[in-house]
PDB file of N, CA, C and O in Angstrom:
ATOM      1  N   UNK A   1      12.584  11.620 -20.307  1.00  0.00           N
ATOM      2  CA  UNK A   1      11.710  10.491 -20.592  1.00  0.00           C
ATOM      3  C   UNK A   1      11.294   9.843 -19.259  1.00  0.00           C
ATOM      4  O   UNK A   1      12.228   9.613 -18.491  1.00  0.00           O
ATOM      5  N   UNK A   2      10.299   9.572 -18.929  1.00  0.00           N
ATOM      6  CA  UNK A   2       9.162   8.975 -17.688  1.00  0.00           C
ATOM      7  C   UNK A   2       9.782   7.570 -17.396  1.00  0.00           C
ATOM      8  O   UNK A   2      10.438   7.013 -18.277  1.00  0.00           O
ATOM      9  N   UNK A   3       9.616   7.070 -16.355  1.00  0.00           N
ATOM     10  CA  UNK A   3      10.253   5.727 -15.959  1.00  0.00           C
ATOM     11  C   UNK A   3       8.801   4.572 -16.454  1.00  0.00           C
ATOM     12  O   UNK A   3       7.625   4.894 -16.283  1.00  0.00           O
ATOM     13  N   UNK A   4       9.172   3.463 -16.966  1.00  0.00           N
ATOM     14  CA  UNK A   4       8.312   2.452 -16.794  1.00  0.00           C
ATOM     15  C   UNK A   4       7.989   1.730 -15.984  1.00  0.00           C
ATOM     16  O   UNK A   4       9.117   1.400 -15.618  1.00  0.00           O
ATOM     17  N   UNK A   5       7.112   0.992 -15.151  1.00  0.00           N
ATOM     18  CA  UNK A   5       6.990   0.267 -14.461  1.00  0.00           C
ATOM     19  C   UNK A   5       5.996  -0.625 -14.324  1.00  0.00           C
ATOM     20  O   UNK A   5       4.857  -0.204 -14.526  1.00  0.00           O
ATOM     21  N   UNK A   6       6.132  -1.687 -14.046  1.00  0.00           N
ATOM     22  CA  UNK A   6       5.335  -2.683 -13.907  1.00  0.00           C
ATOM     23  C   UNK A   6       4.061  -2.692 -12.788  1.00  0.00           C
ATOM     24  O   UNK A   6       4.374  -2.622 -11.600  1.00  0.00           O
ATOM     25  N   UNK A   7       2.745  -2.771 -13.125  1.00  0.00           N
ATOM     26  CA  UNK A   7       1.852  -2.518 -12.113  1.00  0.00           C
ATOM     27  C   UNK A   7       2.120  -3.548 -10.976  1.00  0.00           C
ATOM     28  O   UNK A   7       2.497  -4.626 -11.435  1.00  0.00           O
ATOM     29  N   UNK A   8       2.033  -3.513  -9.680  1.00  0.00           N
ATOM     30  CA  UNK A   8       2.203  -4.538  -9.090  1.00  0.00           C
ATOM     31  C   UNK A   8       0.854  -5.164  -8.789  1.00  0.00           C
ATOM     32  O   UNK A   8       0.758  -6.044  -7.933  1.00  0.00           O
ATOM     33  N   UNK A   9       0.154  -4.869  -9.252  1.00  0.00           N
ATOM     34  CA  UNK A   9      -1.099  -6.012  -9.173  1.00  0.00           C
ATOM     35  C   UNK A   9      -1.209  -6.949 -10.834  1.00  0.00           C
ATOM     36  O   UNK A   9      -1.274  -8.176 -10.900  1.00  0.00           O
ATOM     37  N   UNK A  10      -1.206  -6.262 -11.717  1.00  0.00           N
ATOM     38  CA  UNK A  10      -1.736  -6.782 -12.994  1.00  0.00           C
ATOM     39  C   UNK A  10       0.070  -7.368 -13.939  1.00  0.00           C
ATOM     40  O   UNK A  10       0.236  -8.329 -14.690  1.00  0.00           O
ATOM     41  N   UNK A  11       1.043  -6.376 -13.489  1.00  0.00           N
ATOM     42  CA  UNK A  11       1.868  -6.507 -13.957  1.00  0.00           C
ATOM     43  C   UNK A  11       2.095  -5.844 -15.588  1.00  0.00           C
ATOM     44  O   UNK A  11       3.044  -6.365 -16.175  1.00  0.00           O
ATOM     45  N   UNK A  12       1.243  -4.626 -16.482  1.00  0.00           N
ATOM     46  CA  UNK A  12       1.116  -4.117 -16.918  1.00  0.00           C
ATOM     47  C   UNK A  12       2.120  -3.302 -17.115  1.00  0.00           C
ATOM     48  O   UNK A  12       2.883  -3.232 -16.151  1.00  0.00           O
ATOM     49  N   UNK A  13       2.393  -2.660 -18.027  1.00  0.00           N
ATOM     50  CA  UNK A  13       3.810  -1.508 -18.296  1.00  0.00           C
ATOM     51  C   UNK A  13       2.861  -0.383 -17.975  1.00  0.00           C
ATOM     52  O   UNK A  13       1.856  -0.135 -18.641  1.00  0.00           O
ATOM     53  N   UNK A  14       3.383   0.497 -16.557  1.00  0.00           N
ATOM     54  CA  UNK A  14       2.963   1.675 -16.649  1.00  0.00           C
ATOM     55  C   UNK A  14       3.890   2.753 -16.702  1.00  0.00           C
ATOM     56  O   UNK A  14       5.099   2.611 -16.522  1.00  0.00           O
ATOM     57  N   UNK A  15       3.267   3.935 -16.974  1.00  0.00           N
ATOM     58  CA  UNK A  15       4.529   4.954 -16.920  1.00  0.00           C
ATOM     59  C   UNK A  15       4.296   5.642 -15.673  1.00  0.00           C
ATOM     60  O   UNK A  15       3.170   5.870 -15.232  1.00  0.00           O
ATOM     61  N   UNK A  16       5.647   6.053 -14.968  1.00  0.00           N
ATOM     62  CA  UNK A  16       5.423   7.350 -13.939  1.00  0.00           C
ATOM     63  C   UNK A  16       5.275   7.836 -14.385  1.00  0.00           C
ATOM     64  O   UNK A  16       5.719   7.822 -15.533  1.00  0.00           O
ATOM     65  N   UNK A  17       4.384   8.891 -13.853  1.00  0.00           N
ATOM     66  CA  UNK A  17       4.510  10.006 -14.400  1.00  0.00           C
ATOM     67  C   UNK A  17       3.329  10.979 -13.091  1.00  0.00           C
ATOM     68  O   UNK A  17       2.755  10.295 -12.243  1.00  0.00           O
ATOM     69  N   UNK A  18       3.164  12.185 -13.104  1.00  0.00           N
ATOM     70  CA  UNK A  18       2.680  12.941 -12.155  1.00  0.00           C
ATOM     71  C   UNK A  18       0.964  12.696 -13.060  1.00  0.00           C
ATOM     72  O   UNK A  18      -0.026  12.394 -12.394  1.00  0.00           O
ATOM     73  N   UNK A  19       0.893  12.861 -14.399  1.00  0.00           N
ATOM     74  CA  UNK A  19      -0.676  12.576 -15.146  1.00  0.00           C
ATOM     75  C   UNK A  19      -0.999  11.375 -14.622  1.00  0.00           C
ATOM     76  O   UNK A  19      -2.215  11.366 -14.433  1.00  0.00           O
ATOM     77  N   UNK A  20      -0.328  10.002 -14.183  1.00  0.00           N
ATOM     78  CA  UNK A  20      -0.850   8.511 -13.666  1.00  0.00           C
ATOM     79  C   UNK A  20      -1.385   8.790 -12.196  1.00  0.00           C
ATOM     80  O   UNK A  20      -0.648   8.687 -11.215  1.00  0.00           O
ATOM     81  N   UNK A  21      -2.499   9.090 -12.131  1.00  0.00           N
ATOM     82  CA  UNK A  21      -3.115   9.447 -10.842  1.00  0.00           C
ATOM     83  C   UNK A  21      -2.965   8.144 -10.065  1.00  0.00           C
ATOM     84  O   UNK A  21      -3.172   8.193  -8.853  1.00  0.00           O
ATOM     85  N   UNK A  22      -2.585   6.839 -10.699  1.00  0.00           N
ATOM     86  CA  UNK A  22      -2.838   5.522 -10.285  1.00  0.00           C
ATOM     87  C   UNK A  22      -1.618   4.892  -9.855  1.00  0.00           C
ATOM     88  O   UNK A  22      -1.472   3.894  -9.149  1.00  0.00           O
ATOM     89  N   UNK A  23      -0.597   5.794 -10.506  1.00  0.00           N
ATOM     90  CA  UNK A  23       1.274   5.004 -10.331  1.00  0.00           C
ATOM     91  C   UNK A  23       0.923   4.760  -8.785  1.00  0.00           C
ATOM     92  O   UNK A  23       0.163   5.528  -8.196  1.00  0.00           O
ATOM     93  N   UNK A  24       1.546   3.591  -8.120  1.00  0.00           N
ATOM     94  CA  UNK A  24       2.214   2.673  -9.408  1.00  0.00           C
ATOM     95  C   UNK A  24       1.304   1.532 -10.061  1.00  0.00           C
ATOM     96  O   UNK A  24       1.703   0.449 -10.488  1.00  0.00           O
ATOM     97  N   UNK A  25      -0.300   2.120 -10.043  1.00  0.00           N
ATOM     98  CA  UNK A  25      -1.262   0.873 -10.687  1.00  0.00           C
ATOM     99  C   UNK A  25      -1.301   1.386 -11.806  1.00  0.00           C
ATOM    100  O   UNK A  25      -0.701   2.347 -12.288  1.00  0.00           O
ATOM    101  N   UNK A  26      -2.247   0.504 -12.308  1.00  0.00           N
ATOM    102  CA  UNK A  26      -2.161   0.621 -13.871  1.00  0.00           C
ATOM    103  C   UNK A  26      -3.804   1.589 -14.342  1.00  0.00           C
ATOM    104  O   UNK A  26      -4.109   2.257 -15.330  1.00  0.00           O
ATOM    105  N   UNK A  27      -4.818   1.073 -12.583  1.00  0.00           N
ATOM    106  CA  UNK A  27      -5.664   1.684 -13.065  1.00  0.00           C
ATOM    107  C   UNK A  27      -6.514   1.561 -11.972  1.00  0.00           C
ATOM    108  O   UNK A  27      -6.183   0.620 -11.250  1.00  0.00           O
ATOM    109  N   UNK A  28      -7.497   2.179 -11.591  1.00  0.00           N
ATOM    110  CA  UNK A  28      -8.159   2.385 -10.228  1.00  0.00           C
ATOM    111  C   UNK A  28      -8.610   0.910  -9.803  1.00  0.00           C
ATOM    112  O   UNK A  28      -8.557   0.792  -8.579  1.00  0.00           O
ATOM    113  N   UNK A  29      -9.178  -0.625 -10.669  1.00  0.00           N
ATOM    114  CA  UNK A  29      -9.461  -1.714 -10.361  1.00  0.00           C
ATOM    115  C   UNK A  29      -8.107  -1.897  -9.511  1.00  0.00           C
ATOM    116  O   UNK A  29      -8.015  -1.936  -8.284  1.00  0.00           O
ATOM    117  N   UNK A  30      -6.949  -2.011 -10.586  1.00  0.00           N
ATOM    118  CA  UNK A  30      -5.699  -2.797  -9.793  1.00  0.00           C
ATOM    119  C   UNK A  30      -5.539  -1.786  -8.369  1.00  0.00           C
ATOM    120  O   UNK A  30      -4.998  -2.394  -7.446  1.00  0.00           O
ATOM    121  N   UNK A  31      -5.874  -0.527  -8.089  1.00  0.00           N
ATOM    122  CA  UNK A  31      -5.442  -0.036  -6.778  1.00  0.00           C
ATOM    123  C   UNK A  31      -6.453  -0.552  -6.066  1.00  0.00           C
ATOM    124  O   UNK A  31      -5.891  -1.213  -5.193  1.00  0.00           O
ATOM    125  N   UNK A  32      -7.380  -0.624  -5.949  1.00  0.00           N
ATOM    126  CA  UNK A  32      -8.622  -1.398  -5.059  1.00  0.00           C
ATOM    127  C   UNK A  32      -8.528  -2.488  -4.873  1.00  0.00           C
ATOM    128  O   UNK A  32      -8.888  -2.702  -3.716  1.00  0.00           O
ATOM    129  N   UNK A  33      -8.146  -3.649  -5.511  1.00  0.00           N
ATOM    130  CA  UNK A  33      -7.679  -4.822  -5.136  1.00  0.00           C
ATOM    131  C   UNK A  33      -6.262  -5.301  -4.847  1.00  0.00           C
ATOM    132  O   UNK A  33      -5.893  -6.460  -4.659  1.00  0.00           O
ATOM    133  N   UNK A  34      -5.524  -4.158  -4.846  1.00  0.00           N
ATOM    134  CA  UNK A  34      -4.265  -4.407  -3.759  1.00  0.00           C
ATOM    135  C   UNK A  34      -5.064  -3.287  -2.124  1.00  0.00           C
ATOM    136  O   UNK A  34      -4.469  -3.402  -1.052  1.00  0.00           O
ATOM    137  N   UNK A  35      -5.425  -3.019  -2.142  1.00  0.00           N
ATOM    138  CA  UNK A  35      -6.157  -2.162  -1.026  1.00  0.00           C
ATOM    139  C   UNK A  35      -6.853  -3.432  -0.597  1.00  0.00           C
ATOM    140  O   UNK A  35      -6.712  -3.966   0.504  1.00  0.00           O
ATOM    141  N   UNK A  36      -7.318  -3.691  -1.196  1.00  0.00           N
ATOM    142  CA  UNK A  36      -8.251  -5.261  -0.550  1.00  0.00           C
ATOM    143  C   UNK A  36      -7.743  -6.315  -0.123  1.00  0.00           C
ATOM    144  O   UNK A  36      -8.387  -7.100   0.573  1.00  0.00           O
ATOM    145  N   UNK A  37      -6.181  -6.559  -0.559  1.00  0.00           N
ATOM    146  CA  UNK A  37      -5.560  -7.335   0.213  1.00  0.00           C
ATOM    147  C   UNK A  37      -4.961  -7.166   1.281  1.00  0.00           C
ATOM    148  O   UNK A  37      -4.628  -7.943   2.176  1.00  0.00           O
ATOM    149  N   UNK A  38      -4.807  -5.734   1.079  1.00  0.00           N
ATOM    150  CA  UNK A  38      -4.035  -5.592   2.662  1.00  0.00           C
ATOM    151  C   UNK A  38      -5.378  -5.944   3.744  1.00  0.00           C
ATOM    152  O   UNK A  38      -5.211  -6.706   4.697  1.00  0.00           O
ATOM    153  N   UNK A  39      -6.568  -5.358   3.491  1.00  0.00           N
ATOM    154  CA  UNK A  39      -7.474  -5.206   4.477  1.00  0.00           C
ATOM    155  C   UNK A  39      -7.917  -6.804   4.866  1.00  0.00           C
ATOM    156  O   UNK A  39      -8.546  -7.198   5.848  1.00  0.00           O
ATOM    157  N   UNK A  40      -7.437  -7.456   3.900  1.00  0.00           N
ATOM    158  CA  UNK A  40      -7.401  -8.786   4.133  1.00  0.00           C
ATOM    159  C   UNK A  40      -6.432  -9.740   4.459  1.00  0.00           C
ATOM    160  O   UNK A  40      -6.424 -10.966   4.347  1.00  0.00           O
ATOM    161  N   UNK A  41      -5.608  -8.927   4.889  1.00  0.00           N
ATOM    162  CA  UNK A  41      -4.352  -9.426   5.781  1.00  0.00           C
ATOM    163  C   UNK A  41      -3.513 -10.377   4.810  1.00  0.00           C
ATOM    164  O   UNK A  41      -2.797 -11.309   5.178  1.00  0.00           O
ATOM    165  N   UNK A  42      -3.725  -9.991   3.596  1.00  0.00           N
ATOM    166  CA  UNK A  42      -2.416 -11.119   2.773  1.00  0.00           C
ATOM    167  C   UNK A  42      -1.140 -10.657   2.396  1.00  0.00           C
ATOM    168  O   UNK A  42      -0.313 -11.324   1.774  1.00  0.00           O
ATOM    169  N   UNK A  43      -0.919  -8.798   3.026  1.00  0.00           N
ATOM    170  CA  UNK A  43       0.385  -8.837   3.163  1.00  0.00           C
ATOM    171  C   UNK A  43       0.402  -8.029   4.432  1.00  0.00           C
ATOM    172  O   UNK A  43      -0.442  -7.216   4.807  1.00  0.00           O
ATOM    173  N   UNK A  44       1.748  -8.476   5.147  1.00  0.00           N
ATOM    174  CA  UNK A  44       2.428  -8.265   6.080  1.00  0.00           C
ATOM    175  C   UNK A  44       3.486  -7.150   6.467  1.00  0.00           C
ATOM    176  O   UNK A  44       4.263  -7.115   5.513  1.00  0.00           O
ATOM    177  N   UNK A  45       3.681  -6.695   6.932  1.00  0.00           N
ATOM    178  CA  UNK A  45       4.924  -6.009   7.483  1.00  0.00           C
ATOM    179  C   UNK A  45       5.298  -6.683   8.942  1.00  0.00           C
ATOM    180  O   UNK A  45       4.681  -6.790  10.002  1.00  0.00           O
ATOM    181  N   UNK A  46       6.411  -7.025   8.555  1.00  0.00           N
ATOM    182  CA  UNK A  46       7.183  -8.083   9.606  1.00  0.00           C
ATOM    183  C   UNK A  46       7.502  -6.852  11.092  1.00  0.00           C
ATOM    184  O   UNK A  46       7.970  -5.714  11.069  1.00  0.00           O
ATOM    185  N   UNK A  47       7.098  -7.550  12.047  1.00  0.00           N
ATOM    186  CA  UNK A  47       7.968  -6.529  13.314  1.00  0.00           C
ATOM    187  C   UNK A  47       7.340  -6.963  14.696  1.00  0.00           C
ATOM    188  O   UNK A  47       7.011  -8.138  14.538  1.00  0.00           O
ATOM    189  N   UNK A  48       7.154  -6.729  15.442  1.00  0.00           N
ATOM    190  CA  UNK A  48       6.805  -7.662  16.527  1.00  0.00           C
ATOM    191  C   UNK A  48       4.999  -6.526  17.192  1.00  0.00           C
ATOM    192  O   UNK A  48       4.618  -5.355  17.192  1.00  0.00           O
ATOM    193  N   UNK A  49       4.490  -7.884  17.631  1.00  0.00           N
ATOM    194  CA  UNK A  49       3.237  -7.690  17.750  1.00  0.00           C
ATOM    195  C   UNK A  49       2.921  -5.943  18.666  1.00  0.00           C
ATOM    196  O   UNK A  49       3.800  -5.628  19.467  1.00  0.00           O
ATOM    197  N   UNK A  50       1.888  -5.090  18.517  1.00  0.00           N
ATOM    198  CA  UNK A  50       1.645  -4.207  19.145  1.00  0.00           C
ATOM    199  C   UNK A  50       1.123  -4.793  20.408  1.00  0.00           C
ATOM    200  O   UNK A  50       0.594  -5.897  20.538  1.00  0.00           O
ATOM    201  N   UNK A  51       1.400  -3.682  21.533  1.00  0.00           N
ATOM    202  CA  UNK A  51       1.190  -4.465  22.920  1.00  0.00           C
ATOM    203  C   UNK A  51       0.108  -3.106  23.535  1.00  0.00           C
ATOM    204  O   UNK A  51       0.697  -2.203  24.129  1.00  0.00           O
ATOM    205  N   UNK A  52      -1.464  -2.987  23.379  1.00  0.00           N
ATOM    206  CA  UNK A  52      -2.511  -2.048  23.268  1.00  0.00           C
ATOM    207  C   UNK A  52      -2.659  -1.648  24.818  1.00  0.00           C
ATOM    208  O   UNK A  52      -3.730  -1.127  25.131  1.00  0.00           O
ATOM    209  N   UNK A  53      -1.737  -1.832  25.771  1.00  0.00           N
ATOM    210  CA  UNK A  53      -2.135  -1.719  27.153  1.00  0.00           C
ATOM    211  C   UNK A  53      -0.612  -0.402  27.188  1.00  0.00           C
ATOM    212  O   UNK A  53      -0.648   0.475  28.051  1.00  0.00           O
ATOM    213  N   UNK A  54       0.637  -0.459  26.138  1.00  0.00           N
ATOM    214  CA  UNK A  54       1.495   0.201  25.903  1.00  0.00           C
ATOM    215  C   UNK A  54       1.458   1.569  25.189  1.00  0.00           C
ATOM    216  O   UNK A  54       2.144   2.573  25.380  1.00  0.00           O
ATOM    217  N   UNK A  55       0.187   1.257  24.068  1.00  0.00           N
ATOM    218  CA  UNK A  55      -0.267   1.974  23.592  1.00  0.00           C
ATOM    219  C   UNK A  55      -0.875   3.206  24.461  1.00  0.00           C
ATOM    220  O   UNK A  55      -0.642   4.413  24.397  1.00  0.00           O
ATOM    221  N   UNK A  56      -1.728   2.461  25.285  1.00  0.00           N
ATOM    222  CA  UNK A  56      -2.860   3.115  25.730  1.00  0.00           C
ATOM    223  C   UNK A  56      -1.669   4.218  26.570  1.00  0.00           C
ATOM    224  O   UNK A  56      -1.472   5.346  26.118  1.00  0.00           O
ATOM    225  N   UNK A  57      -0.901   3.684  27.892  1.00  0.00           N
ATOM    226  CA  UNK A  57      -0.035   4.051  28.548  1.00  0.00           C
ATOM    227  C   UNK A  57       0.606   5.452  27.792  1.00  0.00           C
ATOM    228  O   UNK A  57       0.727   6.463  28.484  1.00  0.00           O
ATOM    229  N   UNK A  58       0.992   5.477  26.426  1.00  0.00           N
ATOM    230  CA  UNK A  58       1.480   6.405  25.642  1.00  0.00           C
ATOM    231  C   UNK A  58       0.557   7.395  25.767  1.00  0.00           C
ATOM    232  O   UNK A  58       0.905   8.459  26.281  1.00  0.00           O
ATOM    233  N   UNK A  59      -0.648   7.221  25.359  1.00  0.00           N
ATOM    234  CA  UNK A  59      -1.643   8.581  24.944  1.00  0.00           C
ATOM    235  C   UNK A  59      -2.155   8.530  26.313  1.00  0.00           C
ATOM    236  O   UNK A  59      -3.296   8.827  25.959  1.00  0.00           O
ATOM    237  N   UNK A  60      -2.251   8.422  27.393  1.00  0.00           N
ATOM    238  CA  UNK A  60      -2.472   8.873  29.036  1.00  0.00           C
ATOM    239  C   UNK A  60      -1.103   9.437  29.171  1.00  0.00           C
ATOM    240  O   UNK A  60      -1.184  10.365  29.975  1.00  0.00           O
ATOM    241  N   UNK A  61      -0.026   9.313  28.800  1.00  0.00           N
ATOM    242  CA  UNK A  61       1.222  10.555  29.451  1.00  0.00           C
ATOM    243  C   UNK A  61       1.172  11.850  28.718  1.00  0.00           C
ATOM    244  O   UNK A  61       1.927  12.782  28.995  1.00  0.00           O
ATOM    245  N   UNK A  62      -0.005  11.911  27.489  1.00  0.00           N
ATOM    246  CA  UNK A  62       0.130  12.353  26.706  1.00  0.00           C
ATOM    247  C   UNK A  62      -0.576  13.783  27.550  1.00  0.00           C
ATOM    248  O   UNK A  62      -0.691  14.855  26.957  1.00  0.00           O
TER     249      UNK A  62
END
């Protein structure tokens, strides 16, 4: 039996399953507007700022 889960945008009962092209949304709207928040910076991943002069340094030893 398939696991249930809650969409995390709409909060909807969805099922896993490999047929939910959308797990863990409920449906292509709710994946586009969690996609839209990230691009809109309302969620985070905590860790300390990128430093682009370190970066750069990386792909020149490269």
């Amino acid at each position: 039996m398939p696991s249930v889960v809650k969409c995390p945008t709409c909060g909807k009962d969805v099922v896993w399953a490999p047929e939910n092209k959308f797990r863990p949304f409920c449906s292509e709207r709710c994946k586009q507007i969690d996609l839209g928040a990230w691009a809109a910076e309302k969620y985070v991943i905590e860790g300390k700022p990128a430093n682009p002069a370190e970066d750069q340094q990386d792909r020149d030893d490269d």
